[in-house]
C-alpha positions in Angstrom: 118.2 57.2 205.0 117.5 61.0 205.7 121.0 62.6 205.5 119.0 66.3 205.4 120.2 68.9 208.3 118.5 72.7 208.7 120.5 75.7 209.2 117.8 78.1 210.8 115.2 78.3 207.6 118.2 76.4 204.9 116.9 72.7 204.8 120.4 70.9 203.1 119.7 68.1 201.3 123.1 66.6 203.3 125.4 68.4 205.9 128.4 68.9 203.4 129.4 72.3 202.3 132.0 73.0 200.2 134.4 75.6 202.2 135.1 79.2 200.8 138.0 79.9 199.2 138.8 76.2 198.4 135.9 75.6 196.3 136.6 78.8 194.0 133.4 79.8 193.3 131.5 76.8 192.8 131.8 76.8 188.9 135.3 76.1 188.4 134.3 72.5 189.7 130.9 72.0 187.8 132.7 69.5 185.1 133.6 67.1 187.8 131.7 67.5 190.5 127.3 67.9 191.1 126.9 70.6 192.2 123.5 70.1 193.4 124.6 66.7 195.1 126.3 69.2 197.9 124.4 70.1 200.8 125.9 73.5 200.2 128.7 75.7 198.5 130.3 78.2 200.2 132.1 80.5 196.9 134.8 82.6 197.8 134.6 85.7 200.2 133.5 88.4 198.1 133.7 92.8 199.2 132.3 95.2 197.4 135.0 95.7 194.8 137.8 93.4 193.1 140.7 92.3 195.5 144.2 91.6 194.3 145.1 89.8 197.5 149.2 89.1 198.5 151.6 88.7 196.1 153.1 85.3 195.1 154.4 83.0 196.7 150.4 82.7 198.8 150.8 78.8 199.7 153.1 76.5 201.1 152.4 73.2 202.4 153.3 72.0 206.1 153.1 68.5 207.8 149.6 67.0 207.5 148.5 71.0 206.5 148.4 73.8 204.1 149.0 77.3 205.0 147.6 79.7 202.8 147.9 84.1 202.6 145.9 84.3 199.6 144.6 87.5 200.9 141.4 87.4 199.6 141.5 88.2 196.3 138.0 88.5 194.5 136.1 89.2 192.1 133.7 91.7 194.3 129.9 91.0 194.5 128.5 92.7 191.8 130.8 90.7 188.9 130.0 87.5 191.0 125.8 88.0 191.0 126.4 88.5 187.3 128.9 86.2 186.1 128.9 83.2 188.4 125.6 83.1 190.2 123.7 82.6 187.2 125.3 79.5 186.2 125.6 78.3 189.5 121.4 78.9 189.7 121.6 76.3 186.8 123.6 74.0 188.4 121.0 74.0 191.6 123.6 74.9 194.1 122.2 75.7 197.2 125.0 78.8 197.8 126.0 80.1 200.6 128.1 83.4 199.9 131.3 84.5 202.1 130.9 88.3 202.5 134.0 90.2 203.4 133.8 93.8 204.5 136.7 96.2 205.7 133.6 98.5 207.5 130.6 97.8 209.1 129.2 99.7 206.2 130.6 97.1 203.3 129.4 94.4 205.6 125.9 95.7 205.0 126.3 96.7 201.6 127.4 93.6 200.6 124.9 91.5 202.3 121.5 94.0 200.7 123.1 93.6 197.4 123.2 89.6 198.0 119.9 89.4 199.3 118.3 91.4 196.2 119.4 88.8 194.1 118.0 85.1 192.9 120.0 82.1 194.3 121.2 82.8 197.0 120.6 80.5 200.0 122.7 81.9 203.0 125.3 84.5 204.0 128.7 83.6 205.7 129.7 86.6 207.5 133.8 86.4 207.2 134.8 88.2 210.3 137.9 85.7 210.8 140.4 85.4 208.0 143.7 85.6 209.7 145.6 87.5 206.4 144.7 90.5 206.0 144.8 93.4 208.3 142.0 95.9 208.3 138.5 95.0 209.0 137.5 91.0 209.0 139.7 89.9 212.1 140.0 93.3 213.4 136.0 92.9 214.4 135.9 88.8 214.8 138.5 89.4 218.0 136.3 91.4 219.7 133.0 90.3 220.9 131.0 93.9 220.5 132.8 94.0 217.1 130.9 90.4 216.5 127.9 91.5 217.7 127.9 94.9 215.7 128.0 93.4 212.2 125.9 90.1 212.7 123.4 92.6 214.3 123.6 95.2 211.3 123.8 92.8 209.0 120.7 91.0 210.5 118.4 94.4 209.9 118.8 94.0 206.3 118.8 90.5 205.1 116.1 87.6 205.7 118.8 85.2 204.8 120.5 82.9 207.6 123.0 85.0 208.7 126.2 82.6 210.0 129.2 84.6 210.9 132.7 83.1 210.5 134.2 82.5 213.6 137.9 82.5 214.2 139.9 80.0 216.4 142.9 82.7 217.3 141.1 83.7 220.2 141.0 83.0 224.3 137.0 81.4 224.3 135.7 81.1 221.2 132.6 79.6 222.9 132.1 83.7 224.3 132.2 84.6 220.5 129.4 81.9 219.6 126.9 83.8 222.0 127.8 87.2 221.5 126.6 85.9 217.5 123.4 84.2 218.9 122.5 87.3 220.9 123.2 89.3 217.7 120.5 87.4 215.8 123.1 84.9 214.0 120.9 81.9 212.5 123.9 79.4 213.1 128.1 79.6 213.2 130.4 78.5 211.8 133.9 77.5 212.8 136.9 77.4 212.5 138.5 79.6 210.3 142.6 79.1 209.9 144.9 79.5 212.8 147.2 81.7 212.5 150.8 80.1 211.7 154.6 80.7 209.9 156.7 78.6 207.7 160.5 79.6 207.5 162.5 78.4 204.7 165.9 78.1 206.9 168.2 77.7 204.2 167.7 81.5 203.4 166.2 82.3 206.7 163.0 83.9 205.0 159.1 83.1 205.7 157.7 80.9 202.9 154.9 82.9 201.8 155.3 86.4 200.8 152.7 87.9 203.8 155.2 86.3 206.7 152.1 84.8 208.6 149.3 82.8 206.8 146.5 80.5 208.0 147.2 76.8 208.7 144.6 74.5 207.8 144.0 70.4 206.9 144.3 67.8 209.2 146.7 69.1 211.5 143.8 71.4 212.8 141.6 68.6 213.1 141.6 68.1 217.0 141.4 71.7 218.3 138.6 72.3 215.5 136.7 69.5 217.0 136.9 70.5 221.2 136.1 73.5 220.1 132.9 73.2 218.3 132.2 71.0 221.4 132.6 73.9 223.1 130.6 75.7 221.6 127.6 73.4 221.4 127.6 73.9 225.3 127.4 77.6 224.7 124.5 78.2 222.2 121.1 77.1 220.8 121.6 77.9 217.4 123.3 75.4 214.7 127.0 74.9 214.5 129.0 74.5 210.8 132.3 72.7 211.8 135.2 72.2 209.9 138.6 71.7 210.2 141.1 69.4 208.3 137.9 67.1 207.3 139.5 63.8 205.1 136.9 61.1 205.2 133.6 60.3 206.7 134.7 60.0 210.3 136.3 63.3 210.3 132.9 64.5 209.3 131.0 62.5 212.0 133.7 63.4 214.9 132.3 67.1 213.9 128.2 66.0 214.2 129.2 63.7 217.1 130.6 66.8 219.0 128.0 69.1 218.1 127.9 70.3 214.5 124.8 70.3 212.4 126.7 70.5 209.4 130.1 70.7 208.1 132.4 72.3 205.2 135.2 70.5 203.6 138.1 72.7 202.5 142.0 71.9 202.1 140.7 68.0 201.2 139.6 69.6 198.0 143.2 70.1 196.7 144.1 66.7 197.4 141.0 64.6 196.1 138.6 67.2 193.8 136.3 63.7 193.5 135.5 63.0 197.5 132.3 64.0 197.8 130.6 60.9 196.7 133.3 58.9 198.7 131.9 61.2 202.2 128.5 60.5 201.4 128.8 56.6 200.7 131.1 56.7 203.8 128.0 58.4 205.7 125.9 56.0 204.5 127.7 53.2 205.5 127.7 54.4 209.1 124.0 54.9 209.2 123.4 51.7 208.0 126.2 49.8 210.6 124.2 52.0 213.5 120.6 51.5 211.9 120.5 55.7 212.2 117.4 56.8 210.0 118.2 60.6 210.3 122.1 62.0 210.2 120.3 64.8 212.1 119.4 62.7 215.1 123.8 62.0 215.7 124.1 65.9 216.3 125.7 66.7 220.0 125.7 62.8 220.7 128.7 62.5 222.4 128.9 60.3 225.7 131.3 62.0 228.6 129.6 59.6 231.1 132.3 59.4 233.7 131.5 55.1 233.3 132.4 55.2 229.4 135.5 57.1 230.2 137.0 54.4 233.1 139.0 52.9 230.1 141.1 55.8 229.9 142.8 55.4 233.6 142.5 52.1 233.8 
């Protein structure tokens, strides 16, 4: 079985990613999980210099969900090429880095200093976290603002380039194409929505930045119509992810259009799944007689004969 995808130039050895900012960066899980038995990890979004993020409390769980104002606190990307890269080299992580940026300018800065150094793979362009308020968001809800960092950022890097794409916007599809047309090698998507838990007993917000990003298997659905979406919209590979539990979570994704995936808030819950997605893919493959996980990519039947069932 070939369970290999490609991401523009990135040949995965299998379409799971470990998602940024669940995954830490990549060595806090080296003890239990192989690294290298990953199609990818995507380590936590990293600017220029160290981030606090939001004060305490940053995380409160909902029904079937997490939401999360971490605030992205970091290390910055000159401590992370010399302190976790190395070991993460070692491990043979194929790593995709999350680049943050409150300018154009760190954007750019951020991605040259990645792409000077040994072991990186790919760069994540986060231009869609939902908790902070300058930069990131401020140009991932505006397609020129898109198109102006994935395009700078394209002049100085010959890594893939995949920009984050956020969900709390009116056609995220529009967002996809103003990337491609940028010179994005793939996207990826979705990012949190944006979402409030109230403790009503004191009549205050549960996490200390009011608003926060909602994520797990709540988010599931709209993740998944609108990477199919977005498949209809551009050329270039789609990353999906969304609330991903087990092995048909990740094949709903590929079914509707994504190349590959990234798991994310399932990490909390079961640090060990990895082998339990893989042997789940596996499974499938073998039930189907599929030779290539590639070949189920954007293989979803809206025949108007295979959807009689529904008004019958």
């Amino acid at each position: 079985m070939d369970l290999s995808v490609r991401i523009g130039s990135l040949e995965l050895k299998n379409p799971l990613i470990a998602a940024s900012g669940c995954f830490g960066y990549g060595v806090e899980y080296a003890d239990f999980v192989d690294l290298s038995s990953l199609g990818g990890v995507a380590v936590k979004g990293l600017f220029l210099s160290e981030r606090d993020g939001h004060p305490p409390p940053r995380i409160v769980e909902t029904p079937a969900g997490m939401l999360n104002a971490i605030g992205l606190q970091g290390i910055g990307v000159r401590r992370f090429v010399d302190e976790k890269l190395p070991e993460l080299r070692a491990r043979k992580a194929a790593v995709i880095v999350n680049v943050c940026g409150t300018t154009l300018d760190e954007y750019v800065e951020v991605s040259r200093i990645l792409s000077d150094a040994e072991g990186v793979a790919a760069i994540e362009l986060n231009i869609s976290c939902p908790n902070i308020k300058e930069g990131g968001i401020q140009f991932g809800c505006s397609l020129t603002g898109t198109f102006d960092v994935v395009s700078a950022v394209r002049k100085v890097t010959r890594l893939p380039v995949v920009p984050k794409l956020t969900p709390n916007v009116t056609d995220v599809s529009s967002f996809a194409k103003a990337a491609e047309e940028a010179g994005a090698d793939a996207v990826s998507l979705v990012n949190t929505f944006l979402a409030m838990v109230i403790d009503v007993e004191s009549r205050r917000p549960k996490i200390s930045n009011v608003v926060g990003g909602l994520s797990g298997p709540a988010i599931r659905p709209i993740a998944v119509r609108m990477v199919y979406e977005c498949r209809q919209a551009v050329k270039i590979p789609i990353i999906g992810m969304g609330g991903i539990a087990d092995a048909r979570d990740v094949l709903e994704f590929m079914i509707a259009g994504a190349t590959a995936v990234q798991v994310g808030t399932a990490n909390f819950v079961d640090p060990l799944i990895w082998p339990k997605l893989l042997d789940g893919l596996r499974d499938y493959m073998d039930r189907h007689r599929i030779d290539r996980i590639a070949s189920l990519v954007g293989t979803l039947d809206t025949s108007a004969r295979d959807r009689q069932w529904i008004s019958s």
